[in-house]
Structures are given as C-alpha cells and as structure tokens.
Backbone as a printed PyTorch tensor [residue, N CA C, xyz], in Angstrom:
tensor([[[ -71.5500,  -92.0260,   49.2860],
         [ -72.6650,  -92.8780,   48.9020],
         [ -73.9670,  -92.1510,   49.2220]],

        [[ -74.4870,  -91.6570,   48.4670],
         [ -75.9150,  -90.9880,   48.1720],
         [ -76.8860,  -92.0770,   47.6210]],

        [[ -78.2980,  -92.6870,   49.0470],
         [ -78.9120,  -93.2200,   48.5340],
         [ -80.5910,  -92.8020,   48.7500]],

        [[ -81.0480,  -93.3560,   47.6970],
         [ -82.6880,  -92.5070,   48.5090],
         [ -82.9770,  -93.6000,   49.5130]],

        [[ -83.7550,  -93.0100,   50.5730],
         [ -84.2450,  -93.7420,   51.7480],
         [ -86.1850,  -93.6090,   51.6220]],

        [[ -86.8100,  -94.6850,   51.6410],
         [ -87.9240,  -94.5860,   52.3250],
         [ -88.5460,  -93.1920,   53.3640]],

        [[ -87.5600,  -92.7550,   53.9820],
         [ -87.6840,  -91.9890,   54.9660],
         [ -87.0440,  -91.0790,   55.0630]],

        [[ -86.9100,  -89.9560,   54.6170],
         [ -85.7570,  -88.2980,   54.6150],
         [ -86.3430,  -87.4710,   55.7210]],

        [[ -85.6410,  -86.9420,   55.9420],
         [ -85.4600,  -85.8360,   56.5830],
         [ -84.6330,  -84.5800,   56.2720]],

        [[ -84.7670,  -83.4810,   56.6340],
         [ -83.7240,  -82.6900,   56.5820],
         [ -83.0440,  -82.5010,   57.7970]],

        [[ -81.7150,  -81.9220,   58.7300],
         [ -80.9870,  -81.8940,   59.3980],
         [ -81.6300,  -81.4470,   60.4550]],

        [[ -82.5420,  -80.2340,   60.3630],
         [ -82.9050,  -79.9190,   60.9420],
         [ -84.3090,  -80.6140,   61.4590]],

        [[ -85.2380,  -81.3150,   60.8300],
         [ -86.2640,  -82.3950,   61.1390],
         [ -85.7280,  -83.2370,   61.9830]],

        [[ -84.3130,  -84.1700,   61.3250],
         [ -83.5660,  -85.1830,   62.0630],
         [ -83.3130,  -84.4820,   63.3360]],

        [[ -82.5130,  -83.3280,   63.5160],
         [ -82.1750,  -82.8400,   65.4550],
         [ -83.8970,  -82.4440,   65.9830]],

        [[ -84.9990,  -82.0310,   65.4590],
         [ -86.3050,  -82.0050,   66.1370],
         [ -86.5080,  -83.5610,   66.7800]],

        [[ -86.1800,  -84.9550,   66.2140],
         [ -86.9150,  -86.0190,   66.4240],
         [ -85.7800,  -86.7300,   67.5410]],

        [[ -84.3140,  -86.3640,   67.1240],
         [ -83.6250,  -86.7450,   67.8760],
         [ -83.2350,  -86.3210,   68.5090]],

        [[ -82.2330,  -87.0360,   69.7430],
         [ -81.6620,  -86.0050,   70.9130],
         [ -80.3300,  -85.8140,   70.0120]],

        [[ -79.6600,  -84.7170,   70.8220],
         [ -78.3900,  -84.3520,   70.4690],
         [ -77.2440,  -85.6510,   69.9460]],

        [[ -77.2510,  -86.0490,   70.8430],
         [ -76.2970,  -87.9830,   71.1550],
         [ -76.9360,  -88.5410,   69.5510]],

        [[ -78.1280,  -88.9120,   69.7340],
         [ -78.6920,  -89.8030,   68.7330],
         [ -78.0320,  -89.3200,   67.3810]],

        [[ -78.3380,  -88.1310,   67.5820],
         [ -78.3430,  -87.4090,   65.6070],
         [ -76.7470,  -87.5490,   65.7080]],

        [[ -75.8410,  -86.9350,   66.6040],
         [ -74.2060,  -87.7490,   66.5750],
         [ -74.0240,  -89.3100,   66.0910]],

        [[ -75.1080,  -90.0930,   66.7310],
         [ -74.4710,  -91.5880,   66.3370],
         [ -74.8570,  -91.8620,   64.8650]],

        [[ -76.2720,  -91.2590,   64.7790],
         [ -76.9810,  -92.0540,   63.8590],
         [ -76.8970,  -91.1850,   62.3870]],

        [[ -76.7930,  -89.9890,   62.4600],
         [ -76.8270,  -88.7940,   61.3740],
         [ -75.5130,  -89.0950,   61.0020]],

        [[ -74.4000,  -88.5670,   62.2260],
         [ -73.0970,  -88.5000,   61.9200],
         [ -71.6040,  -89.2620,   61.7780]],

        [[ -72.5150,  -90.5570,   61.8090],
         [ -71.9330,  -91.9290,   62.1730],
         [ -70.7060,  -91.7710,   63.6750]],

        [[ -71.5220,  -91.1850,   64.8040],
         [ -70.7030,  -91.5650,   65.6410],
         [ -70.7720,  -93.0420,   66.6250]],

        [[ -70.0870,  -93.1320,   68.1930],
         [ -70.7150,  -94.4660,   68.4200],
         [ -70.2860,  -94.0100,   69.9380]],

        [[ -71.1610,  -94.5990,   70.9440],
         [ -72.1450,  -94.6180,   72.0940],
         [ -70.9100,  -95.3240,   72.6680]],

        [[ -70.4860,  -94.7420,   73.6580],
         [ -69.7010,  -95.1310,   75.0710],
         [ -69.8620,  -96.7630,   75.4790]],

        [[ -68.7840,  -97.5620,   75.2100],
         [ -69.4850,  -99.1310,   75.3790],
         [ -70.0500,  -98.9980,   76.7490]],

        [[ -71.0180,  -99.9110,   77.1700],
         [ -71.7210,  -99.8980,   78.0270],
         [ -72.1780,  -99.2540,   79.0630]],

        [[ -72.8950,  -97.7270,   77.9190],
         [ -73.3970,  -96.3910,   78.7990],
         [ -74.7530,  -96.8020,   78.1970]],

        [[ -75.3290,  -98.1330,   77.2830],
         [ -77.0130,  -97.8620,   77.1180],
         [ -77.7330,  -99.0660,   78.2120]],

        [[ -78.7040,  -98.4330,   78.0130],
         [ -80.0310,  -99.3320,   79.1340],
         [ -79.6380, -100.9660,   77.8170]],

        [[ -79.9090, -100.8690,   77.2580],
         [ -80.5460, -101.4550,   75.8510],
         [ -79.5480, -102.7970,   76.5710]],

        [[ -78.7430, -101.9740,   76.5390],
         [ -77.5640, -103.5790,   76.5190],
         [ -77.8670, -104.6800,   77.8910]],

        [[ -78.7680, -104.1520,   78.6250],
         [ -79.1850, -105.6910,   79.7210],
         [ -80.4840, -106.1430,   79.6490]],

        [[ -81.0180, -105.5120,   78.2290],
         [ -82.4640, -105.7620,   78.0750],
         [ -82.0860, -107.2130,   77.5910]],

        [[ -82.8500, -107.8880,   78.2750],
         [ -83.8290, -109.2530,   77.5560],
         [ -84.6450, -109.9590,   77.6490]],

        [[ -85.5150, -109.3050,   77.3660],
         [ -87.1460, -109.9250,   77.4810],
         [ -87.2390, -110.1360,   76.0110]],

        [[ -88.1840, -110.6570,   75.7830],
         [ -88.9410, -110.9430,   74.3890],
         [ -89.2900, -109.6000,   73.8850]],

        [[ -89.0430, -109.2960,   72.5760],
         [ -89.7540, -108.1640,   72.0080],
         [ -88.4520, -107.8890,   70.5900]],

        [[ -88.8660, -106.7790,   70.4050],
         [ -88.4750, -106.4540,   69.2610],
         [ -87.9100, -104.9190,   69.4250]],

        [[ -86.4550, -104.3810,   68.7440],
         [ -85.7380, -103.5670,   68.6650],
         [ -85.9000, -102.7350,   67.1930]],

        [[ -86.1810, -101.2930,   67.3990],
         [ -86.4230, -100.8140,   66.1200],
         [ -85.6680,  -99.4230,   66.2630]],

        [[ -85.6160,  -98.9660,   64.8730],
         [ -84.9810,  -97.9380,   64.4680],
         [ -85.4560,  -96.2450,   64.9790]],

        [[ -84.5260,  -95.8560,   65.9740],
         [ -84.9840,  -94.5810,   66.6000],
         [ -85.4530,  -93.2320,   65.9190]],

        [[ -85.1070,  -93.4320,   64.6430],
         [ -85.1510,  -92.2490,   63.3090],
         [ -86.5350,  -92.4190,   62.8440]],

        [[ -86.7820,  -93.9590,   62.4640],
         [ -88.1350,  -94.1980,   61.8220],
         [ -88.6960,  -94.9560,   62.5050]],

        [[ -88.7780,  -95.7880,   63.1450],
         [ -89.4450,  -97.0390,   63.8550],
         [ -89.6980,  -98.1810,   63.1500]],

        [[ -88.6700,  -98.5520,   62.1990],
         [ -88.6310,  -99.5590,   61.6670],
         [ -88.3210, -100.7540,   62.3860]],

        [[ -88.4790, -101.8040,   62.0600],
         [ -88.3190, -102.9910,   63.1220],
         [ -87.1520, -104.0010,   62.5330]],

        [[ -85.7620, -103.4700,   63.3260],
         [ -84.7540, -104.2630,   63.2940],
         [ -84.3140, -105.7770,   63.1840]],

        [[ -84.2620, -105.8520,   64.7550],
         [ -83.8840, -106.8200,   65.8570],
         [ -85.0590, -107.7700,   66.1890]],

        [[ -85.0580, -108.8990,   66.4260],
         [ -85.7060, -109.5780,   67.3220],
         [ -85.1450, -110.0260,   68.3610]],

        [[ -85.7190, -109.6420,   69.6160],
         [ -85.1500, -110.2630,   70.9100],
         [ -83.7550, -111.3330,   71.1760]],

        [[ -85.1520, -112.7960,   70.2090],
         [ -84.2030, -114.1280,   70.3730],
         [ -82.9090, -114.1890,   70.0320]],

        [[ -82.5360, -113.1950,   68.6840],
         [ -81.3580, -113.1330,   68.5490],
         [ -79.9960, -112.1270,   69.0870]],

        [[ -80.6570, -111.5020,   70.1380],
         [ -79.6350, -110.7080,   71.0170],
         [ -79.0880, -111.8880,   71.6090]],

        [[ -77.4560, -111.2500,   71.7200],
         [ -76.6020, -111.8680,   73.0840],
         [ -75.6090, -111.4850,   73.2350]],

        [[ -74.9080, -111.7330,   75.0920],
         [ -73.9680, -111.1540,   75.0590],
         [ -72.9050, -111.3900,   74.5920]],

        [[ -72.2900, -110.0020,   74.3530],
         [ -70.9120, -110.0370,   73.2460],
         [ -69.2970, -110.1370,   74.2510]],

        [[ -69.8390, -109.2790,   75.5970],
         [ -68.5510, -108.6220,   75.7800],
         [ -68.3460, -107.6510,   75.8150]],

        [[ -68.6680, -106.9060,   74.4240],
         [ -68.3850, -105.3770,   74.0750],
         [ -68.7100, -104.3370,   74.7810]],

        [[ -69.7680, -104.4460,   75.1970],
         [ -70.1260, -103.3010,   75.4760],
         [ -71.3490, -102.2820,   74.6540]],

        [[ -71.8340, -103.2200,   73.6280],
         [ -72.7780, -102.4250,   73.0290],
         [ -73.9500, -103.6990,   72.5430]],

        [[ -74.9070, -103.8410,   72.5360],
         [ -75.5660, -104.8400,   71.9810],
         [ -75.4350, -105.2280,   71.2500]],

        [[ -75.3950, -106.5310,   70.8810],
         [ -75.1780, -107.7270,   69.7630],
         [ -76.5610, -108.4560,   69.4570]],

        [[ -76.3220, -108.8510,   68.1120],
         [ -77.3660, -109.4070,   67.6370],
         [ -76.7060, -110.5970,   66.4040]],

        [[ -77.4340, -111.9720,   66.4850],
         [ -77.0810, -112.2880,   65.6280],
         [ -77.2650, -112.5660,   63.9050]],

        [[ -78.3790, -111.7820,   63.8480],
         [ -79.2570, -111.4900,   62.4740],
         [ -80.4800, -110.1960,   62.6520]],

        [[ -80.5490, -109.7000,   61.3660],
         [ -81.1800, -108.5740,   61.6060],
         [ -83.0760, -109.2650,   60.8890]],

        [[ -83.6200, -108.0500,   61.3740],
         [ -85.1910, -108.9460,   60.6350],
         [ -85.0020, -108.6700,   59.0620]],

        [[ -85.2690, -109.5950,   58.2470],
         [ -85.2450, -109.8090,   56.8890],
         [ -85.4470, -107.9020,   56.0690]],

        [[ -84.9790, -107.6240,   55.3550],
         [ -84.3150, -106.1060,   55.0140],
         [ -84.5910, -104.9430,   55.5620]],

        [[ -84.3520, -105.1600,   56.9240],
         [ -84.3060, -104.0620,   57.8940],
         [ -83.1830, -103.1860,   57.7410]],

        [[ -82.3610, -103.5340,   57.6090],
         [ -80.8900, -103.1550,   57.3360],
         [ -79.6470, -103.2230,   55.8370]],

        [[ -78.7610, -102.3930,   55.9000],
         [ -78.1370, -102.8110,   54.7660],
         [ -77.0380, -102.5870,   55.1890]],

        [[ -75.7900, -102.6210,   54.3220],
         [ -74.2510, -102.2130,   54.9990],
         [ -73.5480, -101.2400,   53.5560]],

        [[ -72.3630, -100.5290,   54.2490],
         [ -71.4880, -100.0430,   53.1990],
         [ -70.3740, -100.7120,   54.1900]],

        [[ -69.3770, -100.5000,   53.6290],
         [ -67.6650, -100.1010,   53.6570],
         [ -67.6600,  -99.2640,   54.1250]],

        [[ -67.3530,  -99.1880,   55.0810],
         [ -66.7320,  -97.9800,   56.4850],
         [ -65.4000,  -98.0620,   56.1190]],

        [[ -64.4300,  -97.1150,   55.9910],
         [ -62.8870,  -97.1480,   55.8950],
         [ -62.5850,  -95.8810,   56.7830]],

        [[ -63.0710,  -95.6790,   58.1990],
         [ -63.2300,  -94.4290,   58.7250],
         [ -61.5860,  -95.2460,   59.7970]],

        [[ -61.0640,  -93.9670,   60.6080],
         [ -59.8230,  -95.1080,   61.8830],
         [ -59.0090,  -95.6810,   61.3890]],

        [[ -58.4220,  -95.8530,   60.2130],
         [ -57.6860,  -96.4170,   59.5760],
         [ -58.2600,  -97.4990,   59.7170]],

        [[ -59.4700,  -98.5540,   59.3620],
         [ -59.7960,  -99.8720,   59.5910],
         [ -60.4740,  -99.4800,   58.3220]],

        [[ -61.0100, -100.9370,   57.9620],
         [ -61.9270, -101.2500,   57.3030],
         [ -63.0720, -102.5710,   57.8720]],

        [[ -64.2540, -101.7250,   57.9420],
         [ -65.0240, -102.5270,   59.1460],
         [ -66.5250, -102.3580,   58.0100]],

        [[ -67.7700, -103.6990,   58.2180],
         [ -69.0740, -103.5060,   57.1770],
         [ -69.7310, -102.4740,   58.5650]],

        [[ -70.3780, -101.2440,   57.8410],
         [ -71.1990, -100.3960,   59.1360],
         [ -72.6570, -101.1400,   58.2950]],

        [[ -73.5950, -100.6500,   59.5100],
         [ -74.8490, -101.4400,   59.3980],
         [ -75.8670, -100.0140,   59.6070]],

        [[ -76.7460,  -99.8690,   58.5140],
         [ -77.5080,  -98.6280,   58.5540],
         [ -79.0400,  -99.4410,   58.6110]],

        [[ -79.7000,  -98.1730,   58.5550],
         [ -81.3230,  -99.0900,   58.4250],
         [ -81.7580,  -98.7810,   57.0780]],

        [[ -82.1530,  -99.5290,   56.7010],
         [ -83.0070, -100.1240,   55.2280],
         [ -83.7240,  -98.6230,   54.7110]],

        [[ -84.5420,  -98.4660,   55.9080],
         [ -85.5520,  -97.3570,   55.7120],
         [ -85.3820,  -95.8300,   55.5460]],

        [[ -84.0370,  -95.5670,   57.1440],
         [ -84.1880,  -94.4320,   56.4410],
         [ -82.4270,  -93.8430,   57.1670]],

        [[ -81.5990,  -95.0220,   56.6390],
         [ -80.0140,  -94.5730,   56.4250],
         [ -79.3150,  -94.1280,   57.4630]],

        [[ -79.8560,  -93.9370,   58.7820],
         [ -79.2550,  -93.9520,   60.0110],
         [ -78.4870,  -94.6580,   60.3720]],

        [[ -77.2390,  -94.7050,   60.7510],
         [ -76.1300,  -95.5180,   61.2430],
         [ -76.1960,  -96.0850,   62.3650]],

        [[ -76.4250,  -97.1850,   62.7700],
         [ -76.5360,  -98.2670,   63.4500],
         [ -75.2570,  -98.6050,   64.4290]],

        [[ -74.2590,  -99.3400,   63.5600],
         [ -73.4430,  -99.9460,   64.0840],
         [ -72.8320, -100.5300,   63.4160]],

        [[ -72.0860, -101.7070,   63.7400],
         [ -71.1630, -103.0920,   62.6470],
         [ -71.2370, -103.9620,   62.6370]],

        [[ -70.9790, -104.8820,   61.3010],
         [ -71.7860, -105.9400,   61.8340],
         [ -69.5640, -107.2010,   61.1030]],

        [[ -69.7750, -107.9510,   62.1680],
         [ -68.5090, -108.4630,   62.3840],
         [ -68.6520, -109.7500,   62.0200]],

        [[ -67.7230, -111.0150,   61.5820],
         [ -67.9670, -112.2910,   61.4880],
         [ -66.9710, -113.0270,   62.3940]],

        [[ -67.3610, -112.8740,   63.8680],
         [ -66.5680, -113.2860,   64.7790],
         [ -68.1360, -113.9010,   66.1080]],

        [[ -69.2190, -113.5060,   65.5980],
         [ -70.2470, -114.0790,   66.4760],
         [ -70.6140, -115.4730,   66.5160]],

        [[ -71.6040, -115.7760,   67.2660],
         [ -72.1330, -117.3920,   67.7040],
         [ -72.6600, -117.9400,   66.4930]],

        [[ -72.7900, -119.1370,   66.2870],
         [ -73.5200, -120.2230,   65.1550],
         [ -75.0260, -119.3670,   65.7580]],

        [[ -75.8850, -119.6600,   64.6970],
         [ -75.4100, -120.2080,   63.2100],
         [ -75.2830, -118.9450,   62.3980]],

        [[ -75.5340, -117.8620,   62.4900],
         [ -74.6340, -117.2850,   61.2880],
         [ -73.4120, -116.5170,   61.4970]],

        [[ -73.0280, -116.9490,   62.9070],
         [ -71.6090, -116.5270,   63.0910],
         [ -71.0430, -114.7330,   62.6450]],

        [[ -72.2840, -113.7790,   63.0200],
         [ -72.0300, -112.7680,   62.8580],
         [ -72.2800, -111.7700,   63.6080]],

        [[ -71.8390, -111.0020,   64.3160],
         [ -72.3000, -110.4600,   65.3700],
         [ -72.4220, -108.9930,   64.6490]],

        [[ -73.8890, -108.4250,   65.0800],
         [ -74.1630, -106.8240,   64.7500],
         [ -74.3340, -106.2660,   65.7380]],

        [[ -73.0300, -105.5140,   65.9200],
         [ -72.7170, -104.7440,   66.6950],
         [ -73.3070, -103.6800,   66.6160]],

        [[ -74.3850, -102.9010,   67.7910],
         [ -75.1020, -101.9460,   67.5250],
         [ -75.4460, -101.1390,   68.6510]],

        [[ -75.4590,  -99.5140,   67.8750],
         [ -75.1510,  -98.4340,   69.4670],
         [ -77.1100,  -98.6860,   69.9160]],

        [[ -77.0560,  -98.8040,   71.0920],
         [ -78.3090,  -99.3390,   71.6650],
         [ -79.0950,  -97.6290,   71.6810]],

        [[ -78.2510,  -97.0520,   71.5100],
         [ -79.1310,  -95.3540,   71.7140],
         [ -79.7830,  -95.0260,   69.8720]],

        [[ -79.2770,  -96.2300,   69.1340],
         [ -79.9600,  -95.9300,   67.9790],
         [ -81.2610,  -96.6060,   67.8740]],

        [[ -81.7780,  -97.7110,   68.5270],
         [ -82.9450,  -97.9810,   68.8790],
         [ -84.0320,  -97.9920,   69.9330]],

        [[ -84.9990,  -98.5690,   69.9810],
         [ -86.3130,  -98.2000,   70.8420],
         [ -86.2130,  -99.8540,   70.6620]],

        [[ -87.4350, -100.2180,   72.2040],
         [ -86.9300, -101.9810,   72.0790],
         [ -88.4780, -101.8790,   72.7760]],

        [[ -89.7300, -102.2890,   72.1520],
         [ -90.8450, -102.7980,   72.4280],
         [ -91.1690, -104.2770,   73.2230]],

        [[ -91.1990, -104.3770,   74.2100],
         [ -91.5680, -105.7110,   74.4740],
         [ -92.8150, -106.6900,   74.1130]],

        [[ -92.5470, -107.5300,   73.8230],
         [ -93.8500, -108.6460,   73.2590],
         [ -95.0620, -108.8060,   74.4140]],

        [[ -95.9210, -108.1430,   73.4510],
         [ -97.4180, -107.8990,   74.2920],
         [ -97.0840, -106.5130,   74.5350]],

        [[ -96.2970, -105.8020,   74.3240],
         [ -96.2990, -104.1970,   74.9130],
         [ -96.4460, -102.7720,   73.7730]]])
C-alpha cells in the first residue's frame, strides 16, 4: 500500500528526526516492549501527538488503562489517523498509522470500554504528549 502523505520524508531524513527505536516502530512497523514507555502512566490533561510530524492524535480524556502494557485510547482526534489490514504473525489485526505522515502507530481492537468500545492500542514511543496549558 503506497500512499501519499501530507508529510514525506526520505529514510534517511526519517533516522535524522528519529531515534533508532522510533524509526523501528514507526518506519518499520515494529512495536515497543509492553510497558517499557513513560507515556503509559501519563495522565494529566493534554494531548498526544505524532513523533514523525507533530500531528495531534490523542486527547488525554480518552486514554485508559488497558492492561497491556502499551497505551490505550478510546478514539482518536477526528482524522488524525487511518488504518490498513495488517496480516503480519499469522494474525489479522486493523494497524493504526497517522493521517499525516504514515508512521505506524499501533492497533486499534474492538474489545475496549463504551462508548465506542474500541481500544487503540498504541506504542507510546511513537508519540510526544503536551500537557494542557504546556
């Protein structure tokens, strides 16, 4: 799946902006050690955005805990995000990229809390998390 993004890079731009880890999760669709990020005991008010571009994901209110080991969310901010068909592990799971500029995120599952009963599962080393007023 070849799509244009808002935001390109070349491989080598992408490893200048990112760390080593990041451009693994987010370039190469890998995924972050469950509960090796800061991200996952954050909760204050604020807003979670995309480490590639700084697009603005997440809102706070809808983080919670999952369990997993990686941050959950239960809706993303209105087309922050999009999904393909992951058929990677022998599974078939929706992966969750960003809108802007195609970095791999995480998954997003229909096993989360009301009301939209969907949990987006997401490697916390793919975002930056601004706090409200900060």
């Amino acid at each position: 799946m070849q799509q244009n993004f808002r935001v390109t890079r070349t491989d080598a731009e992408w490893r200048a902006r990112l760390t080593p880890e990041q451009f693994e999760i987010m370039r190469e669709h890998g995924t972050e050690a469950p509960g090796s990020c800061a991200l996952l005991l954050e909760k204050r008010p604020g807003t979670f955005s995309c480490a590639g571009c700084d697009t603005p994901l997440f809102e706070g209110k809808v983080k919670f805990e999952s369990g997993t080991g990686w941050p959950s969310f239960n809706e993303p901010i209105e087309g922050a995000v999009e999904t393909s068909v992951d058929r990677s592990y022998g599974t078939v799971r929706t992966e969750v990229h960003c809108a802007t500029c195609g970095s791999h995120l995480g998954h997003v599952f229909d096993d989360g809390p009301p009301p939209t009963f969907l949990r987006y599962c997401i490697n916390g080393i793919a975002m930056n998390f601004t706090p409200t007023g900060g």
